[in-house]
C-alpha positions as CSV (number, residue, x, y, z in Angstrom):
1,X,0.0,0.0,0.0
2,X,1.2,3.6,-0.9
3,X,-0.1,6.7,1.3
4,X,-1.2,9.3,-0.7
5,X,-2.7,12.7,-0.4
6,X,-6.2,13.1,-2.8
7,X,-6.8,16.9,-3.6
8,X,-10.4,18.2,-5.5
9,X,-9.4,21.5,-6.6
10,X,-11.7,24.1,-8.1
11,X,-12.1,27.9,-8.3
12,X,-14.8,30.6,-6.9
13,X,-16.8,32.7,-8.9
14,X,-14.0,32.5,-11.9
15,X,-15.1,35.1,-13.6
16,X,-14.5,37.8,-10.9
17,X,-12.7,36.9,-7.8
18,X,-11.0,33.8,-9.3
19,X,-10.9,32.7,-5.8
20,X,-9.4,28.6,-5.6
21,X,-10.1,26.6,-3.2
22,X,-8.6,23.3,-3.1
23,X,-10.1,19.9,-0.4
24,X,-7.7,16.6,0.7
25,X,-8.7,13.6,1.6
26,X,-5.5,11.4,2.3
27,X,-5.4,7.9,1.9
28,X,-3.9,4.8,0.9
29,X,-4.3,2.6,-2.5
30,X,-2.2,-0.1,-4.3
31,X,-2.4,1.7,-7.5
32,X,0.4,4.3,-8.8
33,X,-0.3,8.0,-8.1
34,X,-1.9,8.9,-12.0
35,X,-4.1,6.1,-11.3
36,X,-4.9,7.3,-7.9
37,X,-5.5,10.4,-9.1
38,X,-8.2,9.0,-11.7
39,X,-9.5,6.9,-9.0
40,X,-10.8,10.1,-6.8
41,X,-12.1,11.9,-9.9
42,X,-14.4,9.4,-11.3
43,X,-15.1,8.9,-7.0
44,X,-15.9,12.4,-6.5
45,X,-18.0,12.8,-10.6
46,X,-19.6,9.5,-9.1
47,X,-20.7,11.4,-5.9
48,X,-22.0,14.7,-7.7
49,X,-24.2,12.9,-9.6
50,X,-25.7,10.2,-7.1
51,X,-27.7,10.9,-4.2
52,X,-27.6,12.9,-1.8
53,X,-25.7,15.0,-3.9
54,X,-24.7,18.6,-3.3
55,X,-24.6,19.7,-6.4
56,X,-27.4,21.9,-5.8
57,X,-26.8,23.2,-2.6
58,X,-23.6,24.7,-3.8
59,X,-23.3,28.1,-5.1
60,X,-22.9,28.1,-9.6
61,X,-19.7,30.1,-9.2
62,X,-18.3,27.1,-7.3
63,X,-16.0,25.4,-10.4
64,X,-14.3,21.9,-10.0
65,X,-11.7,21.7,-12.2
66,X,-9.6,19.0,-11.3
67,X,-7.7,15.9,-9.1
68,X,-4.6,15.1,-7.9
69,X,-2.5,12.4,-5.9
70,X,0.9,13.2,-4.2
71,X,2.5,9.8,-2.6
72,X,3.2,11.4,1.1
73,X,7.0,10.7,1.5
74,X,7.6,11.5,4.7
75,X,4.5,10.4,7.8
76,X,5.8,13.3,9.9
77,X,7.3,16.0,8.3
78,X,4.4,15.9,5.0
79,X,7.1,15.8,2.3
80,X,5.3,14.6,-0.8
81,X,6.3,13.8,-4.0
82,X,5.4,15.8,-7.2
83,X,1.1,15.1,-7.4
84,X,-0.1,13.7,-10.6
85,X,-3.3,16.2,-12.0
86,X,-6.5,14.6,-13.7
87,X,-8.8,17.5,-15.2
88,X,-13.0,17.1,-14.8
89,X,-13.9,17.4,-18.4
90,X,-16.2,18.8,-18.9
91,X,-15.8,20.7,-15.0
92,X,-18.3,20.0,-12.5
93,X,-20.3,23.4,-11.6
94,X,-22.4,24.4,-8.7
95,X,-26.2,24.9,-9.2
96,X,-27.4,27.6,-6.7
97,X,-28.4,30.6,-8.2
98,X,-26.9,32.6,-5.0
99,X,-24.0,32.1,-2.4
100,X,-22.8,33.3,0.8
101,X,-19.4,35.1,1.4
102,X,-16.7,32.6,-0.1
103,X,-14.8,32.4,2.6
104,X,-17.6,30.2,4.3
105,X,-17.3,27.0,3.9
106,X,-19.3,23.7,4.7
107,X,-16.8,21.1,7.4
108,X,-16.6,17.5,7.0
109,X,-15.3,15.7,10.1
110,X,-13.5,12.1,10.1
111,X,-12.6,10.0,12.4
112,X,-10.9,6.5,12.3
113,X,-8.6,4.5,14.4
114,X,-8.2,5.1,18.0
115,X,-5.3,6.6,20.2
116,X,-3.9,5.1,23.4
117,X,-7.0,7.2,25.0
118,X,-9.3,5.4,23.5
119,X,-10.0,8.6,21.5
120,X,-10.2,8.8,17.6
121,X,-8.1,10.2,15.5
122,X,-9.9,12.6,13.7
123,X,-9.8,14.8,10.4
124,X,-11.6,17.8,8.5
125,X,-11.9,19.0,5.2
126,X,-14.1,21.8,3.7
127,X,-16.5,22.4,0.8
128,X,-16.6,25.3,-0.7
129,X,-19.4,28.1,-0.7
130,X,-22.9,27.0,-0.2
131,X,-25.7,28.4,-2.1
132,X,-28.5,30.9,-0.2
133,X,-31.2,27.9,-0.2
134,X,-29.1,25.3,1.8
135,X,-29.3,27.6,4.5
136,X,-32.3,29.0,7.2
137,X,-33.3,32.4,6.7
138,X,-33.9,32.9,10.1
139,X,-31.0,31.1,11.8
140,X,-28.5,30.5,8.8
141,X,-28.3,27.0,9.9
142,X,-27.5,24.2,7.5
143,X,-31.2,23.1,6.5
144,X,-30.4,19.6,5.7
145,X,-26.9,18.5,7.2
146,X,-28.2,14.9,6.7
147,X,-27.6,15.8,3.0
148,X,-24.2,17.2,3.5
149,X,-23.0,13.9,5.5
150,X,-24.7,11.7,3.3
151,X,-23.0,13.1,0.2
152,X,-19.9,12.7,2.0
153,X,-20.5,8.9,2.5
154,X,-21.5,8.3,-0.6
155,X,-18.2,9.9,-1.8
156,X,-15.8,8.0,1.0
157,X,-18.2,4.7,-0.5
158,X,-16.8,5.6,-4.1
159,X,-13.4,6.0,-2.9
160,X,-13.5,2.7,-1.6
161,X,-15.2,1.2,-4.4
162,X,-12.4,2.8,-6.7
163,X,-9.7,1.5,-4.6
164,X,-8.9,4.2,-2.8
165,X,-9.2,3.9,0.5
166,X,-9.8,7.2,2.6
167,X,-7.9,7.6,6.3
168,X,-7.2,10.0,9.1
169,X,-3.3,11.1,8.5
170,X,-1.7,11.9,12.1
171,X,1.9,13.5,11.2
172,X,2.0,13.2,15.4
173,X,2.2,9.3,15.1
174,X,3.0,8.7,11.4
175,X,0.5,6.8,10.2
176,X,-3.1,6.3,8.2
177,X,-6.1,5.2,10.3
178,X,-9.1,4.1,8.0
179,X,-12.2,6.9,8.3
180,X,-14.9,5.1,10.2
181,X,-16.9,8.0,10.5
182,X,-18.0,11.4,8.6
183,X,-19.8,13.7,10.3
184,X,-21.5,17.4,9.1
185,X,-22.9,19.8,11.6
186,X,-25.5,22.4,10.7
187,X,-23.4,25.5,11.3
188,X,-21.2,27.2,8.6
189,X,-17.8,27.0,9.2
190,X,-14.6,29.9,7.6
191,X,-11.5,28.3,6.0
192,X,-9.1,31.0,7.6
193,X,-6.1,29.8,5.6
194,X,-8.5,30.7,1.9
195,X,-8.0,34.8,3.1
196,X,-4.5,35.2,1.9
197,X,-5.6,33.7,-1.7
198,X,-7.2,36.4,-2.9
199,X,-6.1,40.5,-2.4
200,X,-8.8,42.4,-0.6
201,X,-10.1,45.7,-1.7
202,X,-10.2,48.4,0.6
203,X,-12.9,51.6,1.2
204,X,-10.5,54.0,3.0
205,X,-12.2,57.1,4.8
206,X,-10.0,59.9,6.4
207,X,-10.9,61.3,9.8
208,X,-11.6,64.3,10.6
């Protein structure tokens, strides 16, 4: 077995903020890293067109564009080698008519294995930008998070069945731990680290 990292990348409103936004999900496979990477596209194209999919619930100027798979060299330090790119063709598009600030983001929690505690070890990624309708207009609360985590199993499920299997990466202990678990909560989360990716425009006012 080979430990990878998977990475769906895709932009944010492209025509504008050309904001990109990228989601891992490491893991481990028998297959070479090209493959790999082919292996989480048709995974992910599987997912987006099952059900429950998301592709609804996510804003139309959410773009994926592509998947990659970088064999993780080192468990510790996160060296990987040079990832391998597969393109969506055609790309896969979001189909709410309205979003939220792209810096909010929907949170999928893993977990798999257990620590000497007894505790999980336990992993996140993020979706992009939600559309208006998947959340409350009085709370702005997930309205169906049942969706959300069922789109993620059905994606970790297509993983599986292309070979790929998905796992919790702990650089503390060096090793994989298969995911056991997703989980989806109904509040939206901020991606702090997607800030710096695009410049921000400023109104300056002078006082007095």
């Amino acid at each position: 077995m080979t430990n990878y990292l998977g990475t769906v990348r895709g932009t944010i409103a492209t025509g504008t903020l050309k904001e990109i936004f990228t989601f891992t999900v490491p893991g481990v496979s028998t297959a070479d890293a090209a493959t790999t990477a082919t292996a989480i596209k048709n995974a992910f194209a599987t997912a987006w067109a099952g059900s429950p999919t998301i592709s609804g619930l996510l804003w139309n100027q959410v773009v994926f564009t592509e998947c990659t798979a970088a064999e993780i060299l080192n468990m510790t330090t996160g060296t990987l080698k040079s990832a391998s790119h597969v393109p969506f063709t055609p790309t896969l598009t979001g189909g709410a008519s309205s979003g939220i600030p792209s810096q909010c983001s929907v949170v999928v929690s893993t977990a798999g294995g257990s620590k000497p505690n007894g505790i999980p070890y336990r992993g996140r990624f993020y979706l992009p930008t939600p559309g208006q309708t998947a959340l409350t207009n009085t709370t702005g609360l997930l309205t169906t998070p049942v969706t959300w985590s069922g789109w993620a199993k059905a994606f970790f499920l297509a993983l599986i069945a292309n070979s790929y299997l998905p796992a919790v990466w702990s650089r503390t202990t060096g090793t994989m731990n298969l995911v056991t678990q997703v989980r989806v909560g109904d509040r939206v989360d901020t991606m702090r680290t997607r800030r710096n990716e695009l410049p921000e425009t400023y109104s300056v006012q002078t006082i007095p």
